[in-house]
N, C-alpha and C positions, 0 to 999 in steps of 0.2 A: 533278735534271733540271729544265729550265726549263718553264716552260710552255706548252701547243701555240699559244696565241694569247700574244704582246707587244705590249701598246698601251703608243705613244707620242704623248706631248705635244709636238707638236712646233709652234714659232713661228716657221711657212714662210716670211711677211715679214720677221721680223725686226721687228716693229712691237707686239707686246704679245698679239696676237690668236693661241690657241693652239686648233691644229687634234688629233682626236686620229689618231692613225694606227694602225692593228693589221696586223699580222706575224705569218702564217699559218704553221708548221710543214710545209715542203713535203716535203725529205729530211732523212735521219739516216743517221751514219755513223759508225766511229769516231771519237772526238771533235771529232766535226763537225756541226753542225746547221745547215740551209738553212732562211731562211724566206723569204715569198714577200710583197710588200708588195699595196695597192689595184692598182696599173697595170702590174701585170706580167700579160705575156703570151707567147704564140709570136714575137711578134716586139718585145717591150722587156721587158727587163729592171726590176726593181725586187725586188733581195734584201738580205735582210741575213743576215747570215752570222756564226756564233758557234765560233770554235774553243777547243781548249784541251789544252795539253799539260803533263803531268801532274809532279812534283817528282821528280828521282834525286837519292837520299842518294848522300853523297862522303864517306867519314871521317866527321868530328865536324857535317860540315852537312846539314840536311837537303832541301836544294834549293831550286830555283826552282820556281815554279808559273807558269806562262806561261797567256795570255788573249787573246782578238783578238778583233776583231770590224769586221767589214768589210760594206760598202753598196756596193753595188753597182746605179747606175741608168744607163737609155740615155736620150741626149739627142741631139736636132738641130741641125747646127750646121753652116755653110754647109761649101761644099765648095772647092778652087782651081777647080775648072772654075767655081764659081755655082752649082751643084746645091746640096740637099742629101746630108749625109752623117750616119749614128748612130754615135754612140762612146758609149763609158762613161763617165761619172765613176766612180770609183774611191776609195771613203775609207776607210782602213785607223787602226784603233789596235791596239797590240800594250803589254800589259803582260808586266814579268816581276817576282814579287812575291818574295820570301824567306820561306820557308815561314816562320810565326810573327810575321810583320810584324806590327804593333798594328793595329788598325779605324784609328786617328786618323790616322793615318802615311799609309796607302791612300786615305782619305778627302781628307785635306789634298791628296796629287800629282793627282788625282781633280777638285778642285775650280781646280787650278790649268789642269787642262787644259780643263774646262770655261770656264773665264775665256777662255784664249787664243782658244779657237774662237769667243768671241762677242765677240770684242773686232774689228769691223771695218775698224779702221784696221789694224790687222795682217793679217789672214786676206785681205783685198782688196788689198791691196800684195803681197801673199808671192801668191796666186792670178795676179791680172792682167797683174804686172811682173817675178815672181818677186824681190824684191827681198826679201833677208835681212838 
């Protein structure tokens, strides 16, 4: 089981300067855990979210092991009338690993996808313009 508090390092500009951040254990459910970040409240969100679904053997395999983890925060952002309006961001990762997979192998896909998401010539073309 994870632990009731998760601190993250998290480098909110983008600039070197790391803030830490702690994720409070709010609910538990089956293979679900909610946590609750600093600026969550009644009215915004700020969670992150840990699922995981579990390997079925098939014959001679012994499964997939599946993993997620999802952020979820509310942000303002104009409205068409010129108000404001709250929406979510929404950022999802889903692994599914093959029971027996090496540490190296997970680690490697692991470090690639951390490359992507900090790599901002991509991530701000794929966000802004959707351009793939």
């Amino acid at each position: 089981m994870q632990s009731n508090t998760i601190t993250l390092p998290v480098d909110i500009a983008n600039d070197g300067t790391i803030v830490s951040q702690d994720y409070l254990r709010h609910e538990e459910y089956l293979n679900r855990s909610v946590y609750i970040g600093a600026s969550h409240g009644f009215s915004s969100r700020d969670l992150m979210t840990l699922y995981r679904t579990p390997p079925t053997r098939s014959g001679n395999f012994f499964g997939v092991s599946k993993t997620s983890i999802k952020f979820t925060q509310d942000v303002i952002v104009p409205a068409v009338d010129g108000t404001d309006y709250t929406s979510a961001i929404i950022l999802d990762f889903t692994a599914s690993v093959p029971v027996g997979a090496s540490i190296a192998s997970k680690t490697e896909l692991r470090q690639r996808l951390l490359a992507i998401l900090d790599n901002d010539e991509v991530m701000n073309t794929l966000w802004d313009r959707q351009s793939i």
